[in-house]
C-alpha positions as CSV (number, residue, x, y, z in Angstrom):
1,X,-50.1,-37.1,-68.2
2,X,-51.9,-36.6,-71.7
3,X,-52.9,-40.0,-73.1
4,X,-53.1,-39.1,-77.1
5,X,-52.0,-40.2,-80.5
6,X,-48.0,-40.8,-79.9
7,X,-45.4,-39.2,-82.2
8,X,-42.3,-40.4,-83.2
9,X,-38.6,-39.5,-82.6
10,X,-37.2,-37.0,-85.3
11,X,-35.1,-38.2,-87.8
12,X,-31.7,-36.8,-88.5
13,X,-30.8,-34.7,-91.3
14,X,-28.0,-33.7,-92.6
15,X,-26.5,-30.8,-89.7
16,X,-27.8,-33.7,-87.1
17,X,-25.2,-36.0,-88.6
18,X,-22.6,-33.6,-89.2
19,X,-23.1,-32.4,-85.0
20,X,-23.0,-36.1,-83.8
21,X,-19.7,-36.5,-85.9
22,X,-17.9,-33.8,-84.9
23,X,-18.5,-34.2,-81.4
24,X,-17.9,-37.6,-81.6
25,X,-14.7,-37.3,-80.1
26,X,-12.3,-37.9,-82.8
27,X,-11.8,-34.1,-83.3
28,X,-9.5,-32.8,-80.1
29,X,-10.6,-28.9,-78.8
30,X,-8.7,-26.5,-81.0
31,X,-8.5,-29.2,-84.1
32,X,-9.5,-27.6,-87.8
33,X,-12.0,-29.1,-89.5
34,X,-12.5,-29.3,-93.7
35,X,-15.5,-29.2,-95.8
36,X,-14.3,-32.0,-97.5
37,X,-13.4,-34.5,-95.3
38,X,-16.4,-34.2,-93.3
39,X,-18.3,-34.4,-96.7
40,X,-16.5,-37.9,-97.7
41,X,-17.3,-39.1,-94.0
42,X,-20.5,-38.5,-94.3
43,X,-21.3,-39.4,-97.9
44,X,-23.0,-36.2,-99.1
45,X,-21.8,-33.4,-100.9
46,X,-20.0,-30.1,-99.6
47,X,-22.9,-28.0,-100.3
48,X,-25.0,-29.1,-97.0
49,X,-21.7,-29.6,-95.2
50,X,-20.6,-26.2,-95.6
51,X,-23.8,-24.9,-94.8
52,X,-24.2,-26.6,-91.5
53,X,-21.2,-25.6,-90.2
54,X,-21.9,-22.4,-90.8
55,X,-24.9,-22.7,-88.7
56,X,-22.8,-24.4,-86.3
57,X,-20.3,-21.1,-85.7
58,X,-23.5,-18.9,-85.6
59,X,-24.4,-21.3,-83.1
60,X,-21.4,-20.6,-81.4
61,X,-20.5,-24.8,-81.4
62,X,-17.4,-24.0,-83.6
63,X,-15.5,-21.2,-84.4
64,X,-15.1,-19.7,-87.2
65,X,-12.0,-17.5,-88.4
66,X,-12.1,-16.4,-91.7
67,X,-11.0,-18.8,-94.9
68,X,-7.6,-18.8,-93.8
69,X,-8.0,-20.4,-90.4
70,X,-11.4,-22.1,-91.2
71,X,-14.0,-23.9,-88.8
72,X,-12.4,-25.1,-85.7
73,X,-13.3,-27.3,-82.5
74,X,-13.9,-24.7,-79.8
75,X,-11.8,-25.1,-76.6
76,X,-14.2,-24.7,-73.7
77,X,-13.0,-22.3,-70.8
78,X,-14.3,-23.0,-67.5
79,X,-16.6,-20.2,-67.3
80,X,-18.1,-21.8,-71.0
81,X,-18.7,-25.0,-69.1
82,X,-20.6,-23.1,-66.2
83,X,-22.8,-21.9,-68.8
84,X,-23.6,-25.3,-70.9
85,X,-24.7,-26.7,-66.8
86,X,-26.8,-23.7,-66.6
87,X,-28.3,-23.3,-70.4
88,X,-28.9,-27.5,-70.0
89,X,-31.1,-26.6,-66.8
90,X,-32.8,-23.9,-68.0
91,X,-34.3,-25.9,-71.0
92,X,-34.9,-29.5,-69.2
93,X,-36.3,-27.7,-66.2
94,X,-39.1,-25.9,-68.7
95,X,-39.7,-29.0,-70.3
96,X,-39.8,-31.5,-67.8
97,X,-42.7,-29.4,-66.4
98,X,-44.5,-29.3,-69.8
99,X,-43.7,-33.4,-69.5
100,X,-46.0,-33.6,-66.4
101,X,-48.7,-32.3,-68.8
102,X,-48.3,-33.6,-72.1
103,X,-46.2,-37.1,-72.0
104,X,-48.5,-39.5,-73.6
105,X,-47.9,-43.5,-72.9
106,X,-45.4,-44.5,-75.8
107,X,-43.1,-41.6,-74.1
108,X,-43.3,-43.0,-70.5
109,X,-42.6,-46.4,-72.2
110,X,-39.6,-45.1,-73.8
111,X,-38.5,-43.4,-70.7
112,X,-39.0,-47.0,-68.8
113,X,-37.0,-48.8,-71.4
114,X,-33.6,-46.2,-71.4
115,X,-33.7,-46.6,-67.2
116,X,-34.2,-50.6,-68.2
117,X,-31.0,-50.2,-70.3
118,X,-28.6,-48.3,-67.9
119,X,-29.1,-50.6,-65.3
120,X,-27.4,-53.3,-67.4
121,X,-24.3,-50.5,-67.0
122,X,-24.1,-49.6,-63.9
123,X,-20.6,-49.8,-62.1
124,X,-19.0,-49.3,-65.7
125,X,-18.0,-45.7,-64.4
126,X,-16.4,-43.1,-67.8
127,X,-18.4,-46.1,-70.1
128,X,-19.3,-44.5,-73.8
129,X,-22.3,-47.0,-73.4
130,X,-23.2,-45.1,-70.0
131,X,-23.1,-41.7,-71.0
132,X,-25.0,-42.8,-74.2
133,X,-28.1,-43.8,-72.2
134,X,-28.1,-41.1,-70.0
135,X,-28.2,-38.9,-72.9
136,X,-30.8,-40.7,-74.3
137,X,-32.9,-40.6,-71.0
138,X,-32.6,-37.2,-70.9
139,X,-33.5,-36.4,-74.5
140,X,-36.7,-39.0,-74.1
141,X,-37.9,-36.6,-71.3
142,X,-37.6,-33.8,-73.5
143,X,-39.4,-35.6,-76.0
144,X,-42.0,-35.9,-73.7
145,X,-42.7,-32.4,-73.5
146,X,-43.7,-32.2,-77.4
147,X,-42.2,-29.0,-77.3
148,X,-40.3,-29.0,-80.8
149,X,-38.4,-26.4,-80.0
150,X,-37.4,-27.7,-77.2
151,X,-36.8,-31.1,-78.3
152,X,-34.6,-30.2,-81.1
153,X,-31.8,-27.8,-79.0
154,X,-31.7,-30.0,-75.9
155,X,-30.9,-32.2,-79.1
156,X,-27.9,-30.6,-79.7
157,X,-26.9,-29.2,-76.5
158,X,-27.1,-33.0,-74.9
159,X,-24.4,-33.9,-78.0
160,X,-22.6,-30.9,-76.7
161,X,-22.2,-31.7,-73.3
162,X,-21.2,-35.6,-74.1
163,X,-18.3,-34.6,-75.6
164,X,-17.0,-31.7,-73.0
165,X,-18.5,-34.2,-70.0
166,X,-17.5,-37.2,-71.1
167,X,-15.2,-37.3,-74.2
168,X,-13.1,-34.7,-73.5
169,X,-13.8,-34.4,-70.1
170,X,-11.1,-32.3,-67.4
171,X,-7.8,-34.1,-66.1
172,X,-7.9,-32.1,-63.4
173,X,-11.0,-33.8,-61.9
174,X,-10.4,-36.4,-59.4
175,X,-11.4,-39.8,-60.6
176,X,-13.7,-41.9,-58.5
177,X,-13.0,-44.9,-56.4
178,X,-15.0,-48.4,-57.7
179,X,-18.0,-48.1,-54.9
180,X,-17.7,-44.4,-55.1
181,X,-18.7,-44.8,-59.2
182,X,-21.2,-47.2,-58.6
183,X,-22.6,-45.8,-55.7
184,X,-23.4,-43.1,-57.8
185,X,-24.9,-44.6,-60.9
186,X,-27.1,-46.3,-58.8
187,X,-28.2,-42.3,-58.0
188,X,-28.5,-41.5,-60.8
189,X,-30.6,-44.5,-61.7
190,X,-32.8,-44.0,-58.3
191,X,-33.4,-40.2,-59.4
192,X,-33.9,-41.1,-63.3
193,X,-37.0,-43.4,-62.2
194,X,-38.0,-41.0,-59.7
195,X,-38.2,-38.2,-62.6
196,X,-39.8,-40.6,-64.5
197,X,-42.9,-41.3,-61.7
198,X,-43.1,-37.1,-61.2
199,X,-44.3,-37.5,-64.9
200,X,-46.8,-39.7,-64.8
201,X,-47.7,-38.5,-61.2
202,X,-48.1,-34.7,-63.2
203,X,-46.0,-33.2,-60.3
204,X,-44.8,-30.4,-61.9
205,X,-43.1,-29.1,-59.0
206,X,-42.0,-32.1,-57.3
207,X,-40.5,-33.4,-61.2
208,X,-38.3,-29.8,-61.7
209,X,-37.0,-30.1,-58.2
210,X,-35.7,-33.4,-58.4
211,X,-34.4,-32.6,-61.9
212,X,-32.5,-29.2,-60.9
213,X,-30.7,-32.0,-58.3
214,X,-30.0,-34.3,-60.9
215,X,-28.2,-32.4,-63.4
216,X,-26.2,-30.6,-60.8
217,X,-22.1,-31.2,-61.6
218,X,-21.1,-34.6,-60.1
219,X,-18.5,-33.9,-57.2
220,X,-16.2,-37.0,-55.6
């Protein structure tokens, strides 16, 4: 672990707060979304709006038909939901690695403090206060990697998956029994701080192992 001058989170701008917003849930797979509304929401003008969500259907996020049909809320296929697991792995796996290397101590304090905070949660299994700090674990151990890159489209894609994982998640998954939930948030807590030791340890190996475990899809 690199001990160094520490850098701060990056702020938001404009496209950040129009990605959190639109995955926030209140927009259902399939929904149409409007310049202006988002732009009143939001309190800016259209201008930025309309440019992020063009970025946004480049990005493949939302789709895009034309001015008739406008920007909608993508509805994720199966095989789309294979590939957010696998993109998500790819990226945390390179910069969990590049963690071991360069996390510096105000990272490994902030990674500390998000596994303090999910502990107060645990046993309040399909909690938006849950999957919020597991989000913000993970992107904390991107951080760490002070790979910009990196940092800014697990950003994005850990927004992403909140909403198809936990905001809109399957109905055709099985729901969990009480000890079977909190059996395993307390795994997920167990493996966080394991993650977290592989980084100050500088097991590079040993930290994308555990990690490639730790993401896998949850089955009951």
């Amino acid at each position: 672990m690199a001990i160094g001058q520490t850098t701060e989170m990056p702020e938001e701008s404009v496209y950040d707060r129009l990605v959190e917003l639109v995955f926030s849930g209140d927009y259902s797979p399939g929904s149409k979304l409007t310049e202006r509304d988002l732009a009143e929401h939001l309190q800016v003008s259209r201008i930025p709006v309309r440019e992020s969500l063009g970025k946004m259907v480049a990005q493949g996020l939302l789709l895009g038909g034309g001015k008739r049909e406008g920007v909608r809320m993508r509805q994720y296929t199966p095989d789309e939901i294979r590939q957010l697991y696998e993109f998500r792995l790819f990226l945390e796996a390179g910069a969990i690695r590049a963690a071991t290397e360069y996390a510096q101590a105000a990272d490994i304090e902030r990674l500390e403090a998000a596994c303090e905070e999910m502990t107060q949660h645990v046993g309040e299994y399909g909690s938006q206060a849950w999957a919020k700090l597991d989000h913000k674990f993970h992107k904390a151990l991107v951080h760490a990697s002070h790979n910009k890159r990196a940092i800014a489209t697990v950003r994005l894609l850990l927004t992403e998956c909140h909403y198809v994982f936990y905001l809109r998640p399957s109905r055709q998954r099985r729901q969990p029994t009480a000890d079977e939930a909190t059996a395993w948030m307390d795994k997920v807590q167990q493996e966080h701080r394991l993650l977290v030791d592989h980084v100050v340890a500088g097991d590079a190996d040993g930290a994308e192992r555990l990690l490639r475990k730790h993401i896998a899809p949850q089955r009951f």
